[in-house]
C-alpha positions as CSV (number, residue, x, y, z in Angstrom):
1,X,4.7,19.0,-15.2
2,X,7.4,19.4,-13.1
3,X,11.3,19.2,-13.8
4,X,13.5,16.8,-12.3
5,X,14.7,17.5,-9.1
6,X,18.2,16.9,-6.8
7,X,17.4,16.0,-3.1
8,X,18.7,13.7,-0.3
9,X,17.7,11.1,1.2
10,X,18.9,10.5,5.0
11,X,18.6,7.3,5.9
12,X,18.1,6.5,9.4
13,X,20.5,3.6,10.3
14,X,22.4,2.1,13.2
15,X,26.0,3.1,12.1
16,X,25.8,6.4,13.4
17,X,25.5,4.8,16.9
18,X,28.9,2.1,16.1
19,X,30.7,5.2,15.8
20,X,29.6,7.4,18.4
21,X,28.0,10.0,16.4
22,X,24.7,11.6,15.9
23,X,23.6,11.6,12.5
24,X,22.5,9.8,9.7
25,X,23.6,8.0,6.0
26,X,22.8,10.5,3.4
27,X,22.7,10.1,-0.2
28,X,21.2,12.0,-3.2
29,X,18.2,11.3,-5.2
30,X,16.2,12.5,-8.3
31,X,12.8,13.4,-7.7
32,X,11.4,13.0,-11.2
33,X,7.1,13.2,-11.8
34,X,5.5,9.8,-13.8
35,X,4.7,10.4,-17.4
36,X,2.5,7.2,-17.6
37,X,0.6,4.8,-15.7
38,X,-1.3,4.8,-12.2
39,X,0.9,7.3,-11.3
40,X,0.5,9.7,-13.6
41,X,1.8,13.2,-12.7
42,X,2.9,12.3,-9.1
43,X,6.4,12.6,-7.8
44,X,8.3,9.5,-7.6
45,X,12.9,9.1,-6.2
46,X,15.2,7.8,-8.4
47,X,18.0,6.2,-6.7
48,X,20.8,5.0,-9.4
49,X,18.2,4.8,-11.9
50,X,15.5,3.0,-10.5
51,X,12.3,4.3,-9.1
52,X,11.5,4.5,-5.3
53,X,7.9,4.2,-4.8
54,X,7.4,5.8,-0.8
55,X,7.3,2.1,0.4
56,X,10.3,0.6,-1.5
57,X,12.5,3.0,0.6
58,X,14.7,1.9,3.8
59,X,13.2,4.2,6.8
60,X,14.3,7.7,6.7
61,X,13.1,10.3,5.0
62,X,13.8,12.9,1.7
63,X,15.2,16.2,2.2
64,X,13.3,18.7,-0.3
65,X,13.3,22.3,-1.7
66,X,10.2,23.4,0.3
67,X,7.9,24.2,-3.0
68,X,7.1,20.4,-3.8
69,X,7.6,19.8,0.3
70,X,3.9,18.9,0.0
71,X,3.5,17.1,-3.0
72,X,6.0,14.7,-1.9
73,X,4.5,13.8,1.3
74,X,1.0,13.7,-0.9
75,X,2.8,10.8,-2.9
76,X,3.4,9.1,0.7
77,X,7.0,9.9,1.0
78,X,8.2,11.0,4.5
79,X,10.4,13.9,3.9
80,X,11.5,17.6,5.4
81,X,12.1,20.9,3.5
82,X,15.4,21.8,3.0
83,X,16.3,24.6,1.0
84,X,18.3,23.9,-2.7
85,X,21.0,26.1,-0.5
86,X,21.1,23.9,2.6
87,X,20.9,20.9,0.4
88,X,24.6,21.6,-1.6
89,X,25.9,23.0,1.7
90,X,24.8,20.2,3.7
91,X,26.1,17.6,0.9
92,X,29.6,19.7,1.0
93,X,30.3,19.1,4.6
94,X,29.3,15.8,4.7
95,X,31.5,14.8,1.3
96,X,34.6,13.5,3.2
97,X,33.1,11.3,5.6
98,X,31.9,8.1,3.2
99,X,30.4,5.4,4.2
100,X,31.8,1.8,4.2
101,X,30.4,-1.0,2.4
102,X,27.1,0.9,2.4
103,X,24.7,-0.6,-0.4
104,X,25.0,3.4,-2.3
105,X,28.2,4.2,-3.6
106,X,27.9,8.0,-3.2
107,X,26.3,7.3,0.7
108,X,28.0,10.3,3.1
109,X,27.9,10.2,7.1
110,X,25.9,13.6,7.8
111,X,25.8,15.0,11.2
112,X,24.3,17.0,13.1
């Protein structure tokens, strides 16, 4: 069984386009693997504590270390490998630009 694991979800979202940017609403998850249930063993995002089944998502997709890349789309999540690296350097460049009244408290304007 896999250990938890820090990600980011990138939301795709209009807001980039009310302020002329190109981009997207970024936030981190936990990818965390089922200990019971149907699900048993597969990969499933936490956000704030609650579980994120691939459909209960808004559209975007995860940004994941490439070695579960794979199982994570197996589960049904849309999602692109980013290395553990890219992930905290992405996240640091993106930390002063927050989002307002975004539904995700910790919600960052990432662009690129």
């Amino acid at each position: 069984m896999n250990k938890d694991v820090k990600a980011i979800f990138s939301e795709f979202d209009a807001y980039c386009g009310t302020v002329n940017r190109n981009g997207c609403i970024s936030y981190p998850v936990t990818i965390t693997w089922t200990m019971t249930g149907a699900h048993y063993g597969k990969p499933v995002v936490m956000i704030l504590g609650e579980p994120r089944r691939a459909g209960d998502l808004p559209p975007g997709e995860l940004q994941v270390p490439p070695k579960i890349l794979l199982e994570v789309r197996q589960a049904g999540y849309g999602a692109q490998p980013l290395s553990m690296e890219e992930i905290k350097e992405y996240w640091r460049e993106a930390r002063l630009l927050s989002i307002k009244n975004h539904w995700h408290p910790e919600a960052r304007l990432v662009q690129y």
